[in-house]
N, C-alpha and C positions, 0 to 999 in steps of 0.2 A: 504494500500500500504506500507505503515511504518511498520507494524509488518513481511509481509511477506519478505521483504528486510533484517529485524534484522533475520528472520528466515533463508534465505539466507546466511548469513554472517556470524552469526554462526555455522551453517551448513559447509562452505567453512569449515573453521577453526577447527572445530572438524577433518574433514575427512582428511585434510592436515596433521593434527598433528599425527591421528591414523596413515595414511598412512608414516610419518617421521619415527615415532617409530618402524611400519615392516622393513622398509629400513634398520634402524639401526641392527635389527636382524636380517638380512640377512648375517651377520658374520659366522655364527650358521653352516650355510650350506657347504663351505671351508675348517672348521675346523675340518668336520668328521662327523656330525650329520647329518640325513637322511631327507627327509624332510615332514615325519610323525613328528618326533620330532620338525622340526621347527614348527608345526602349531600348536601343542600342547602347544609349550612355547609362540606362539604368544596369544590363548586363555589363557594361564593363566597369562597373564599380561592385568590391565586393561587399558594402557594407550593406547593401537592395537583398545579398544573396538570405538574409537572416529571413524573409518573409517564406520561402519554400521549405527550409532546413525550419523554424519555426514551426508551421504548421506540419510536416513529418512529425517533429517532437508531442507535440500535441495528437496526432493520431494514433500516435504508436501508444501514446499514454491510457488511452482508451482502449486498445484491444485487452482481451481477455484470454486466457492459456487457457489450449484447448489440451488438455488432459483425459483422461478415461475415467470416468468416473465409479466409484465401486457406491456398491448397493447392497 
């Protein structure tokens, strides 16, 4: 239960922070840039990559072990 909670949380936190740093780039787009360019300056910065590796942490915290259950 402890691990999956710590997987949780930094799960939250990865995807929060990826997701901050898109937000932040969302300058890009106003200023003239198309938004093929935005997604390519998003992939090439890796601090955007926390929103995928985030949300992995977070799914995986939710799966359940599938074991054989005795009766």
């Amino acid at each position: 239960m402890l691990i999956r909670l710590l997987l949780y949380i930094t799960g939250f936190i990865l995807l929060s922070s990826g997701f901050l740093h898109s937000m932040i780039f969302l300058n890009l787009i106003p200023s003239g840039n198309s938004t093929i360019e935005y997604i390519t300056y998003l992939f090439s910065h890796s601090e955007t990559y926390g929103i995928p590796a985030g949300a992995l942490l977070i799914h995986l915290s939710t799966l359940k072990k599938s074991g054989s259950s005795r009766t």
